[in-house]
C-alpha positions in Angstrom: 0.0 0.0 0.0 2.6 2.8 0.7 4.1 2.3 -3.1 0.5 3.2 -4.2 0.7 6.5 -1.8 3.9 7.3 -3.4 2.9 7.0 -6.4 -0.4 9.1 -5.6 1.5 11.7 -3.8 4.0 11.8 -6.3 0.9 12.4 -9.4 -0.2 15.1 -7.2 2.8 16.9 -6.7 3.3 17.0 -10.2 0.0 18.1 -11.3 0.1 20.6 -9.3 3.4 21.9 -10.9 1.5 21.8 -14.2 -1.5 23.9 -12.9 1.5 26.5 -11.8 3.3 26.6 -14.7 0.0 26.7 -17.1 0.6 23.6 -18.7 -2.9 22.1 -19.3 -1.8 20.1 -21.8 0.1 17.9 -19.1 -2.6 18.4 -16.5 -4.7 16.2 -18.5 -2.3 13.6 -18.8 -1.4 13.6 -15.3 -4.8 13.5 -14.3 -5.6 10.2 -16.4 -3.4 8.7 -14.1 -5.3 9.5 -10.8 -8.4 7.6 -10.6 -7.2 4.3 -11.2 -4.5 5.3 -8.4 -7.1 6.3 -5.8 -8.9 2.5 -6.8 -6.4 0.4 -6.6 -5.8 2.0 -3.1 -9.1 1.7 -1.8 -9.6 -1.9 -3.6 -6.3 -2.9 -1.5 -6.9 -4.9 1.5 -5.2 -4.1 4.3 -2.9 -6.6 6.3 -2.4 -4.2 9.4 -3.5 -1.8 11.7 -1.7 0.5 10.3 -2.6 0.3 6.8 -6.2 0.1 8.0 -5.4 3.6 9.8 -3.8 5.0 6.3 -6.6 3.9 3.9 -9.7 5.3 6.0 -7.6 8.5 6.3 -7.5 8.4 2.7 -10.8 8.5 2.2 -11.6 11.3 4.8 -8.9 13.0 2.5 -11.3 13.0 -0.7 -14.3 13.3 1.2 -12.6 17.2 3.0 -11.3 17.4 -1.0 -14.3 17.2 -2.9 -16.4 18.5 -0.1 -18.0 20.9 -2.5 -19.7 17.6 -4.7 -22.6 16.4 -2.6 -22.1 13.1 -5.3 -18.4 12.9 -4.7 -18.9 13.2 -1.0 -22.5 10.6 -0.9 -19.9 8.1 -2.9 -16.7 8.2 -0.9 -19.1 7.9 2.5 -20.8 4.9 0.7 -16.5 3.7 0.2 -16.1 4.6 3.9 -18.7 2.5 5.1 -17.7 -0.4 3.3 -14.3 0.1 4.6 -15.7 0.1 8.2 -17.7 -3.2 7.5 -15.1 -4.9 5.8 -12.2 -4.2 8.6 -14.4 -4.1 11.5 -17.3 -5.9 11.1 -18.2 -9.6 12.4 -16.0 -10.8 11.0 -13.3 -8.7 11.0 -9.8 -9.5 11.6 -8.4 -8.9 15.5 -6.4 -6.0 15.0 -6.6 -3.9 18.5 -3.9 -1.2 19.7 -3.0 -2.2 23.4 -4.9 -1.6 26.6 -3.4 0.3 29.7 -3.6 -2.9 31.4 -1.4 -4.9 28.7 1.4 -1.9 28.2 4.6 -2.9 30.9 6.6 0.0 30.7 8.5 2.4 33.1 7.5 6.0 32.5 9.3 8.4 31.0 11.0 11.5 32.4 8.3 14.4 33.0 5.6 12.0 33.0 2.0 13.4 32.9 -0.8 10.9 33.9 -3.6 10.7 31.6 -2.1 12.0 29.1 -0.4 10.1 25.6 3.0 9.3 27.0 3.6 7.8 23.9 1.0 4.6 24.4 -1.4 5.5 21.6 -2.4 5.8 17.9 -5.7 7.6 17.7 -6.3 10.2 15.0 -8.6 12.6 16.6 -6.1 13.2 20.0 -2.5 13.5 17.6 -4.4 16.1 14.8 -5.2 18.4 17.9 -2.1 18.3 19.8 0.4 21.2 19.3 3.0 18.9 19.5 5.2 17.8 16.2 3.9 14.1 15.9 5.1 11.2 13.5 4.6 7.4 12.6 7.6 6.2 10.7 7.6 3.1 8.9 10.5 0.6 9.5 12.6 1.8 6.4 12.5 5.2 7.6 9.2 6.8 6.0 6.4 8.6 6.8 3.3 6.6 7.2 1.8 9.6 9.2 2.3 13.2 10.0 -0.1 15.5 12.7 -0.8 19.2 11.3 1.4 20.6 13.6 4.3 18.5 11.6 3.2 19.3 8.5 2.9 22.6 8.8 6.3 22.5 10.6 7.8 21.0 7.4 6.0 23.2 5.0 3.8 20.1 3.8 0.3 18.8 3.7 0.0 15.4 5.8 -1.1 13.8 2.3 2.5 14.5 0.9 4.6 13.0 3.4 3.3 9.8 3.5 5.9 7.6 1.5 8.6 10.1 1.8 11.8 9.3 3.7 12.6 10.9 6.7 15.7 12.1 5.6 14.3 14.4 2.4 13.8 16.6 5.9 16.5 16.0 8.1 18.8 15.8 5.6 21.3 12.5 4.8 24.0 13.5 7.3 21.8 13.9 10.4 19.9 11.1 9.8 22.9 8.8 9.9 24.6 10.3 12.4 21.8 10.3 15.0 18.0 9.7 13.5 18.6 6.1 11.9 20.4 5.0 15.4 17.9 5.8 17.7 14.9 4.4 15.2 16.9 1.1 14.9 16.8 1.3 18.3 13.3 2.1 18.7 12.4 -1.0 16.4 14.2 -3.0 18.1 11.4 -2.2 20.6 13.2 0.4 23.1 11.5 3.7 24.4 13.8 6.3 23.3 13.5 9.5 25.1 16.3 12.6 24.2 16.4 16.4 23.8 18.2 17.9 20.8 18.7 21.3 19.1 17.3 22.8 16.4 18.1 26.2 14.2 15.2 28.8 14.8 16.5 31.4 12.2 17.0 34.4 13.7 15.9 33.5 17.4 19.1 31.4 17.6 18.4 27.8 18.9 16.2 25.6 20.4 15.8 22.3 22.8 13.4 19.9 21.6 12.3 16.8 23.2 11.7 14.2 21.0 10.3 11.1 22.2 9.9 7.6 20.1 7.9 4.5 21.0 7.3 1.3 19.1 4.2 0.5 17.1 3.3 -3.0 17.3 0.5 -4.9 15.6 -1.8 -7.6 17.2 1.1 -10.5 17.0 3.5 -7.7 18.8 6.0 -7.8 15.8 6.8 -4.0 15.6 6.0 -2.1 12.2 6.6 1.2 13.1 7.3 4.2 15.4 5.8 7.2 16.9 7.2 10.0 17.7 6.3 13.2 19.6 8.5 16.0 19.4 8.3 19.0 22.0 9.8 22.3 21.7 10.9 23.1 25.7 11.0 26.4 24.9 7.5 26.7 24.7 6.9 25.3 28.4 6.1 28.2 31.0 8.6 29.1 33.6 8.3 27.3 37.0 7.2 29.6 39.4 
């Protein structure tokens, strides 16, 4: 499934550099290419939690897209709603994100009770937190990016899915400090560090970055999340 986002991200990107440059000649070809894209992804049957989580997301994506087509919309809620049946219906497959009660962890540094902590993968709760937050895939790409990421790396959360971390990071960071602590986080260690970051002319600042491993129902680890936290940000102690 995440060759097919690519590939749709990557149709996207480049129609929209047609519409900019004025080239509706190449707009039409590029659009051909589209629809049987956004079919084969929601024909796909997903093997995990995860790509359950991607292709519903999907479809929330056209439905926000073509908002302004009541047919559009009536059809990609009828797509929804098979989705729904098919993954979680009677006899839908046991996929389930740990419990409280299953999770066996000491608790990070700073921790706040009832709060994320890093135990969780539900959409509503990471869109509204002001927090950067992540889910990389276990070669390194994004399978999932919060609006406060996004924004943070000038992006929509449609267009980073697929792409490799280090695009953003760039190659020498990533292999100098990124890939280690992921490898390490897959390897299923909580990985809990503050680094700094360039903030243009307001110097430099400390963020906390925080990574957790995603595992599906088997416990076989497919992914990370990670929330990152500017400390900057925090109020003063009184």
């Amino acid at each position: 499934m995440l060759e097919l986002f690519r590939a749709f991200s990557l149709r996207c990107t480049q129609i929209e550099e047609a519409i900019r440059l004025g080239d509706d000649q190449r707009v039409t070809a590029l659009d051909r290419y589209v629809e049987p894209l956004v079919e084969a992804i929601l024909a796909h049957r997903a093997v995990n939690l995860l790509e359950v989580y991607m292709q519903l997301q999907f479809v929330t994506h056209l439905i926000a897209q073509d908002a302004d087509d009541s047919a559009s919309v009536t059809e990609h809620t009828t797509v929804l709603s098979f989705l729904l049946d098919r993954y979680f219906g009677t006899h839908g497959p046991d996929w389930r994100m740990p419990s409280p009660q299953d999770v066996r962890i000491e608790p990070p540094p700073a921790y706040v009770p009832d709060t994320d902590n890093g135990q969780f993968l539900n959409a509503v709760i990471l869109d509204s937190m002001p927090d950067r937050v992540a889910v990389l895939t276990r070669d390194y790409r994004y399978l999932y990016s919060n609006p406060a990421n996004s924004a943070h790396l000038n992006r929509k959360p449609m267009e980073l899915i697929g792409r490799h971390l280090c695009e953003f990071i760039g190659e020498e960071r990533f292999a100098e400090c990124a890939k280690h602590k992921l490898d390490a986080c897959f390897a299923g260690g909580q990985i809990d560090y503050t680094y700094e970051r360039s903030a243009g002319s307001e110097g430099s600042r400390q963020v906390r970055c925080r990574m957790s491993p995603l595992r599906d129902a088997g416990g076989t680890v497919i992914g990370a999340l990670i929330v990152m936290h500017d400390l900057d940000q925090q109020p003063n102690s009184a």
